[in-house]
C-alpha positions as a printed Julia matrix, in Angstrom:
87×3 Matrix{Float64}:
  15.28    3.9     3.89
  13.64    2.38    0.98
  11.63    4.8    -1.31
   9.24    3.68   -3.84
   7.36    5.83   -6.34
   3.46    3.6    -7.34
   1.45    4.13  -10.21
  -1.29    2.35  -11.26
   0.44    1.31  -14.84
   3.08   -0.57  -12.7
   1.0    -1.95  -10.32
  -2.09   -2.93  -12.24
  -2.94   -6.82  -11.49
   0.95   -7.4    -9.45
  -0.8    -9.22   -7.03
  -4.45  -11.44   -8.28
  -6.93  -13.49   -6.01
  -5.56  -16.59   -5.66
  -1.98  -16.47   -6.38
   0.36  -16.97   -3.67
   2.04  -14.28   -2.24
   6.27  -13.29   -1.87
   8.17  -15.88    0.05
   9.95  -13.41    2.05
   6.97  -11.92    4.87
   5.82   -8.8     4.11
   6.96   -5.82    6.34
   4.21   -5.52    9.62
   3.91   -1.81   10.31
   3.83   -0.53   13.87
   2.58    2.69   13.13
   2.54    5.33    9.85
   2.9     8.56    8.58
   1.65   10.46    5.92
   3.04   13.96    4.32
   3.41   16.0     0.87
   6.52   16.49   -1.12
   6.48   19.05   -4.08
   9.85   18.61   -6.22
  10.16   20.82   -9.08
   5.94   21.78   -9.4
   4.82   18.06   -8.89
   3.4    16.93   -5.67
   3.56   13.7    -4.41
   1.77   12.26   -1.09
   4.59   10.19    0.59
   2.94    7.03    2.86
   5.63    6.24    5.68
   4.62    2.69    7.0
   7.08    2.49   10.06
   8.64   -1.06   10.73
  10.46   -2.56   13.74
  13.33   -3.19   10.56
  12.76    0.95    9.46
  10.36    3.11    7.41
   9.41    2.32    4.14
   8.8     5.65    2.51
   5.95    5.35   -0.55
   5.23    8.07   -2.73
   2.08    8.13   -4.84
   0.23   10.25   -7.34
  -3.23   11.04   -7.5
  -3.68    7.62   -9.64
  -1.75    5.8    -7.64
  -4.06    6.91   -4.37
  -6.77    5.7    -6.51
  -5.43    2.32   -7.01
  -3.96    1.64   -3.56
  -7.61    3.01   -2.46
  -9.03    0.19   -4.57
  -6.97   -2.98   -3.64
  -7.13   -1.46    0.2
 -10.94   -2.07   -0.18
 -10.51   -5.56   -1.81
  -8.73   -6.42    0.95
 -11.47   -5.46    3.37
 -14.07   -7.06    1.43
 -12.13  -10.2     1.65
 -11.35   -9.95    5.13
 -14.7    -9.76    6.35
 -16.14  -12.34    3.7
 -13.45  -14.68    6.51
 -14.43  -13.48    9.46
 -16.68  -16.02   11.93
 -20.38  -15.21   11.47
 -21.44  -13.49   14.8
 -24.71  -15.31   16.33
């Protein structure tokens, strides 16, 4: 199980408009998770995205839920800028 621990300092402009993307394909989840882990007085939101190859287990801060909230909505706004026009 991979575990991965985001914030926004480490993640801030990884991936820009534009630039290609990871030769390897990214993971396609078939379903997900979400939970709370508290380890020594801090909590952590973990993000399970479950795979047909396993979980990937993410845990994120408050900043880091802020930044993934952020690039989830670029990616929105991007997807529907593609999308046919309806007549």
């Amino acid at each position: 199980m991979n575990s991965y621990l985001f914030t926004a300092a480490a993640n801030a402009g990884r991936h820009q408009e534009g630039k290609s993307m990871p030769k390897k394909p990214p993971h396609k989840p078939t379903g997900m998770k979400v939970g709370m882990l508290t380890d020594g007085g801090a909590t952590v939101g973990i993000l399970t995205f479950e795979t047909s190859t396993g979980d990937v287990d993410v845990a994120l801060n408050l900043e880091a839920v802020g930044v993934l909230s952020r690039a989830i909505n670029t990616i929105e706004l991007q997807l529907r800028r593609e999308m046919p026009k309806r007549r």
